[in-house]
N, C-alpha and C positions, 0 to 999 in steps of 0.2 A: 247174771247170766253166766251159764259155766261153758267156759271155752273151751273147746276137747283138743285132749292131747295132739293130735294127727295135723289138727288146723293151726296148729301156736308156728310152725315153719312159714305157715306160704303167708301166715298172718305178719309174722318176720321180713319178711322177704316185701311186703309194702313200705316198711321202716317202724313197722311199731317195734315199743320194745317190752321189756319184762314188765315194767312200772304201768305201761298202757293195756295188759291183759288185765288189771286190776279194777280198768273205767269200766267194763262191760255189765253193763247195769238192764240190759234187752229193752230198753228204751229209748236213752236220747244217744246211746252207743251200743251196738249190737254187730255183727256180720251174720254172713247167710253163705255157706257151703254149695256148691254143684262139683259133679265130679269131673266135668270134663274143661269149667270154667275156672278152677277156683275157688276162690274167696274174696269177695266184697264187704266192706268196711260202710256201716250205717254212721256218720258221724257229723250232723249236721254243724256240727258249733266247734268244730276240730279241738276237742275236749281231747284228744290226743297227740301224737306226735307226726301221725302224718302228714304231708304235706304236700301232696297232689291235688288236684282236681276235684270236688266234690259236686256233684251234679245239685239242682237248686233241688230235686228231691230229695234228697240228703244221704244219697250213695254215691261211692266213689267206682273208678271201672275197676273190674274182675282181675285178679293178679295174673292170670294168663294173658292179658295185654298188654301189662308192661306199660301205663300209661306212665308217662314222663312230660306231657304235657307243660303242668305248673313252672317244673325246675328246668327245663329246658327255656324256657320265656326270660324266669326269672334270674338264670346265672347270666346271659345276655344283658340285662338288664341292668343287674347288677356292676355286671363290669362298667360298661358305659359312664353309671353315674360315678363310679369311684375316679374314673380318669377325666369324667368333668370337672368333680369335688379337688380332685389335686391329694397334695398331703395334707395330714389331718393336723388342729393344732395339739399342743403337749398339756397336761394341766394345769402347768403354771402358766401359760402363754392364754388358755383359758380362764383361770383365775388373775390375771393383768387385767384384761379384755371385760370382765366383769368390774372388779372393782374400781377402772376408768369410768364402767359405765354408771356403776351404781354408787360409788365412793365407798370410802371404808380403807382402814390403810391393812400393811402385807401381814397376816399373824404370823409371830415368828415362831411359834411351834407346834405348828402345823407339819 
């Protein structure tokens, strides 16, 4: 499917990027133009980098809405669980933690 010049900004402007104008295949990835709405993203299988909302019809909302939905939930979310999680451990304190669990002694040139 060839994406027209005019639409690659507001197509931008969802978060796709240069590499995702390439998935447009007018099948399992396509958009569809209005002029007073934008542009909407066909991506049922998020084959690309957007990361909003995808309706189970496999359209995302019109970039004149500005949906923020997703990442608005998710940065909340996010945070939460990190200051549940605490600090993360280092990879050697992960590779201790393993090889307590599983045996095996420390490779030293690693």
């Amino acid at each position: 499917m060839k994406v027209e010049k005019e639409h690659i900004p507001l197509l931008k402007s969802l978060g796709l990027t240069d590499e995702d104008m390439e998935r447009f295949d007018g099948e399992f990835v396509r958009y569809e133009y209005d002029p007073e709405k934008g542009v909407r993203l066909y991506d049922p299988y998020y084959s690309t980098s957007y990361d909003e909302y995808i309706d189970s019809d496999g359209w995302s909302a019109w970039s004149s809405e500005e949906d923020t939905f997703m990442s608005d939930i998710l940065r909340g979310a996010r945070e939460k669980a990190e200051q549940k999680a605490g600090p993360r451990p280092g990879d050697e304190e992960i590779a201790d933690a393993m090889r307590k669990k599983f045996g095996g002694k420390k490779d030293e040139g690693a």
